[in-house]
N, C-alpha and C positions, 0 to 999 in steps of 0.2 A: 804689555809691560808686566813685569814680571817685581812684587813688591814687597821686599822680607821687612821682618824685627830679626838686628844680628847685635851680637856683643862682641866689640874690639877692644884691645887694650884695659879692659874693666868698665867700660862704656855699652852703653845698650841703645839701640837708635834705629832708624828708618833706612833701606836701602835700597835700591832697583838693581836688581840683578841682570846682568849681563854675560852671555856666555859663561863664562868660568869667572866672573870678575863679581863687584856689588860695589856701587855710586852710593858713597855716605850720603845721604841730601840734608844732614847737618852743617855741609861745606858751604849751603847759601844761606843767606841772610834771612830769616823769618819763619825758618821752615820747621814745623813742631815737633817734640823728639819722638812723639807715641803715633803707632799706627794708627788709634783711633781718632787723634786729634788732625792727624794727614787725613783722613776719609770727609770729616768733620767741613775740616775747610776746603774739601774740593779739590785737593793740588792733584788727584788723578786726572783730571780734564785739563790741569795748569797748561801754557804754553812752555813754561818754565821746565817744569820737570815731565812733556812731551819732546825735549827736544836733548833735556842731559845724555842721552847714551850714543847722541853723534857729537858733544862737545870732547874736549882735553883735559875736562876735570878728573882729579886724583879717582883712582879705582883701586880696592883691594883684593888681591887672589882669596876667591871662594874656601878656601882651604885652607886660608888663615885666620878665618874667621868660626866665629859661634850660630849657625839659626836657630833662630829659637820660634816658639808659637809664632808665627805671624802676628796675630791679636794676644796678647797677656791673656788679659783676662775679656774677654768677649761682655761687653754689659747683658745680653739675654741669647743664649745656645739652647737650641731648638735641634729635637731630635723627629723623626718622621716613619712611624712604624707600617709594615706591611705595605711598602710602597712600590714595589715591583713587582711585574707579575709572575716571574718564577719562583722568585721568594714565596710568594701567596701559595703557588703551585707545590711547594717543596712542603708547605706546613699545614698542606690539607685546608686552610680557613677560603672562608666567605672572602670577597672582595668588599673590603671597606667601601661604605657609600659616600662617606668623608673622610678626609684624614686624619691617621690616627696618631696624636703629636700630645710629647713629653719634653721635660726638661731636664738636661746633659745639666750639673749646677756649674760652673766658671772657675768653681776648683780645681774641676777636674783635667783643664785645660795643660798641655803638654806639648812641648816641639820636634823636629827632626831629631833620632838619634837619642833623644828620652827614654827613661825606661818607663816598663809600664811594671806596673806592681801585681804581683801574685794575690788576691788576698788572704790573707793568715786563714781565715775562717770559711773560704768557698775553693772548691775545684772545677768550679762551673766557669770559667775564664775564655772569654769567645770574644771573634773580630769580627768586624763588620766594615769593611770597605763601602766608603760615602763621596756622593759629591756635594761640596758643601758649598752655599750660597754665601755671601757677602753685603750686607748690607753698607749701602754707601750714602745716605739718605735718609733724614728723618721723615719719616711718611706715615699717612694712616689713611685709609679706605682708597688701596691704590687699586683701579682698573686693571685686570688681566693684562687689558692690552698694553699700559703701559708700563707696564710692572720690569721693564727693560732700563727705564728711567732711573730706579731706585738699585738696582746692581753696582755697586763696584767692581765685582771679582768673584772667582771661585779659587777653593784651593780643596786639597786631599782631607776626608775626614775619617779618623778613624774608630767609630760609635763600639767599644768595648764594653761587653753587657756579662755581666755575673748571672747567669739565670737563675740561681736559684733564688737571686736577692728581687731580680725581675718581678719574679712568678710572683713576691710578697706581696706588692704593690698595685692598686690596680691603675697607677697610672706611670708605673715601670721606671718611674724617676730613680728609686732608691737602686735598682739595679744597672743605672745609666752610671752613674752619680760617685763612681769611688774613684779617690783622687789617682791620680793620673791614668785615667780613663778614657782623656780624652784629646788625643794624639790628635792635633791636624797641622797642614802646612805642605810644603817646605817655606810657601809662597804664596800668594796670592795671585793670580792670573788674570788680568784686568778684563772685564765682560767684551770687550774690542777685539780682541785676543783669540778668545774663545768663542765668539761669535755663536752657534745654535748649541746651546748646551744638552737639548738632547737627541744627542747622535756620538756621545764619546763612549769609547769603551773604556771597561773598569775593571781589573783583575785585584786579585788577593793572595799573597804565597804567603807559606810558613815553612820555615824553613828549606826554602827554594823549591816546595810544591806548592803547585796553582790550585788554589780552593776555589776560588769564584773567579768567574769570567762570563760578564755581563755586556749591556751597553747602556746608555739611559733613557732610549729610547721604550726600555722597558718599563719606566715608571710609568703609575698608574696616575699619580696627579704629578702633571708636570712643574715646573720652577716659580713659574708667572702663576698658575693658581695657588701655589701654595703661598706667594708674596700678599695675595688679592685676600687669600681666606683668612691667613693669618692678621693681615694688616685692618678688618672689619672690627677686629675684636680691640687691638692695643694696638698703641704708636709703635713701627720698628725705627730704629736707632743706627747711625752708623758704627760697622762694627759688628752688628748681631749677626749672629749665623745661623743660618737653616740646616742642618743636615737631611739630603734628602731621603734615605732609606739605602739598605740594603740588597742584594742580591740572591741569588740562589746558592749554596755553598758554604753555609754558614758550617761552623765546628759542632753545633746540640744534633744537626742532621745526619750526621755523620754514624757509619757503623762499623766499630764504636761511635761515640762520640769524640773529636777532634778535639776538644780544650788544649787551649795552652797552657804552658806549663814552663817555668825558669829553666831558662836559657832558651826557649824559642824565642823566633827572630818573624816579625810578621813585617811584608811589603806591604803597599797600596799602591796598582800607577794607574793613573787617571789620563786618558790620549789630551796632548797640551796643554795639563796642567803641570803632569810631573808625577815623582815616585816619593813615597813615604815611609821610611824604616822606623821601627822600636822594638827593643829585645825586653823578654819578660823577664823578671826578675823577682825570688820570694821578698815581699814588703819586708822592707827595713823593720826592726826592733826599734828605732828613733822614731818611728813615726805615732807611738803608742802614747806620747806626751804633749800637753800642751807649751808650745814656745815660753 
């Protein structure tokens, strides 16, 4: 099952995506309008809304509608560094003996078709093609092994890093962290759906060349450790998202280097979860004030 935040008519709301179509599931009685209040109460496992996409309920053409982030605002986005092993291979470093995890801030959060912002002040502007985990389950000291339990979904992440703002940091937050930095969606991907998450492949184009071309099987800590390691420390939430790391093919490796730059256009397609577009653009002059 496949589970946007879409905006119709000036309405914003929950919807299961169907072929080319999307089931408002504000059509049933109880059904809450924010995706994190949907996770919340479980209605991914509902009978109710396992069974919408073989009823007769009103469907709208995908193409008359808005997606937007999946998640608005994610209560806690978790970034996951040096986690594959070409990446690792590509930038010369050691293999982490734990994982090495920052925070993306929930500002940064952005939908399909968003732009991303140049920043005024860095030309270090680079993408990172992610599979991103979903939490659907408040949990804390979850088992490896059942760390399948607490999954809602995956959906496309795109972890946009300013390096030179990176390098300031030593915990690379400030370089995660500039608003609309952080591209994910189209969708969500119900973990049912996706079944073994690592064995998908993951590509990266900009401007319709292929930067990275991965799979996930190249992660170094896989999905279910990183739920088990992270969940030791703090409660996860439904709603929070994992990003799991990136690939080989990044833009700073590049010779030159790759940065984007306004008007590039970067994909992300993730095998069954879907593809992800954002065109860069220099930051707005409005963004220089407080509302």
């Amino acid at each position: 099952m496949r589970l946007a935040t879409f905006t119709h008519a000036g309405k914003t709301r929950v919807g299961i995506v169907t072929g080319d179509q999307i089931i408002d599931t504000r059509q049933l009685t109880g059904i809450p309008g924010s995706m994190i209040d949907f996770l919340s109460y479980d209605l991914v496992n509902s009978a109710i809304i396992r069974n919408l996409p073989d009823t007769s309920i009103q469907r709208l053409p995908l193409s008359k509608v808005k997606l937007e982030a999946p998640i608005l605002r994610p209560p806690k986005f978790f970034g996951i560094g040096l986690n594959y092993l070409d990446h690792i291979e590509e930038t010369n470093q050691k293999r982490p003996s734990t994982p090495t995890v920052f925070n993306k801030q929930s500002t940064c959060v952005i939908g399909p078709d968003a732009y991303i912002h140049k920043p005024r002040i860095s030309d270090e502007l680079d993408y990172e093609g992610e599979l991103g985990i979903v939490i659907g389950r408040r949990c804390r000291h979850v088992p490896e092994e059942r760390a399948t339990e607490v999954i809602a979904g995956y959906l496309v992440v795109d972890d946009v890093s300013v390096r030179d703002w990176q390098n300031r940091s030593r915990t690379w937050t400030l370089g995660k962290s500039f608003d609309t930095h952080g591209p994910i969606g189209p969708w969500i991907v119900t973990a049912d759906e996706v079944g073994d998450p690592h064995t998908l492949d993951i590509r990266t184009w900009v401007n319709g060349e292929l930067r990275q071309s991965s799979n996930t099987r190249q992660l170094l800590f896989n999905c279910y450790y990183l739920i088990s390691y992270l969940s030791t420390v703090f409660t996860l939430e439904p709603g929070d998202i994992i990003s799991t790391g990136t690939s080989s093919g990044v833009g700073m490796k590049m010779t030159p280097p790759g940065y984007m730059k306004a008007g590039d256009v970067v994909c992300i397609e993730i095998e069954k979860i879907g593809r992800l577009c954002n065109t860069v653009i220099e930051e707005p002059e409005n963004t220089a004030f407080i509302e």
